[in-house]
N, C-alpha and C positions, 0 to 999 in steps of 0.2 A: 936565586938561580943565575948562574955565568951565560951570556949570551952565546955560549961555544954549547954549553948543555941546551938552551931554548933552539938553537940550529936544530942541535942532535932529534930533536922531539921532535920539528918541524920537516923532517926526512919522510919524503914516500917510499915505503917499505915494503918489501913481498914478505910477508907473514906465510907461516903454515897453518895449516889445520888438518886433523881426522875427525871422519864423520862414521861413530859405529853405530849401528842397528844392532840392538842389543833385545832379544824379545825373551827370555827370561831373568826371574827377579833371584833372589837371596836360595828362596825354597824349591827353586826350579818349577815353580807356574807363572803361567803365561803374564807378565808383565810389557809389555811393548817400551822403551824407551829410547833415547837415542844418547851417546856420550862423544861430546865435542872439544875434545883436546886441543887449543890450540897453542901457536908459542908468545913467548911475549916479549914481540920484538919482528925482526925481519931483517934481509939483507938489505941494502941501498944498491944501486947500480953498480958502484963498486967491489961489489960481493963482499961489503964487510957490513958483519952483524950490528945492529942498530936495537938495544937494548931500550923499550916502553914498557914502564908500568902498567901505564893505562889506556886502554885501546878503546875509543870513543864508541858506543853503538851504533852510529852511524856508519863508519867507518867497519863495524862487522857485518853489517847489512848490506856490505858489496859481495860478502865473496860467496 
């Protein structure tokens, strides 16, 4: 890995997410779930997108 891509990965990023409550299942009975889309990746202060593979769990356990 180029140390211009270990920068790029090392960017604090604003990621998105949605959080749906989803309370039925396939047959339409009551399944409760939830569906958390998020993207992979985030803007930088410079509002340019900052493409990560891998988003650590600690790092999802802020938002």
């Amino acid at each position: 890995m180029t140390p211009c891509h270990t920068h790029a990965l090392r960017k604090k990023v604003l990621a998105g997410a949605i959080v749906v409550l989803h309370p039925f299942g396939r047959h339409l009975g009551f399944n409760l779930h939830i569906h958390l889309p998020i993207t992979e990746g985030g803007f930088d202060r410079s509002k340019k997108f900052i493409h990560k593979k891998h988003i650590p769990f600690r790092a999802l356990r802020r938002i």
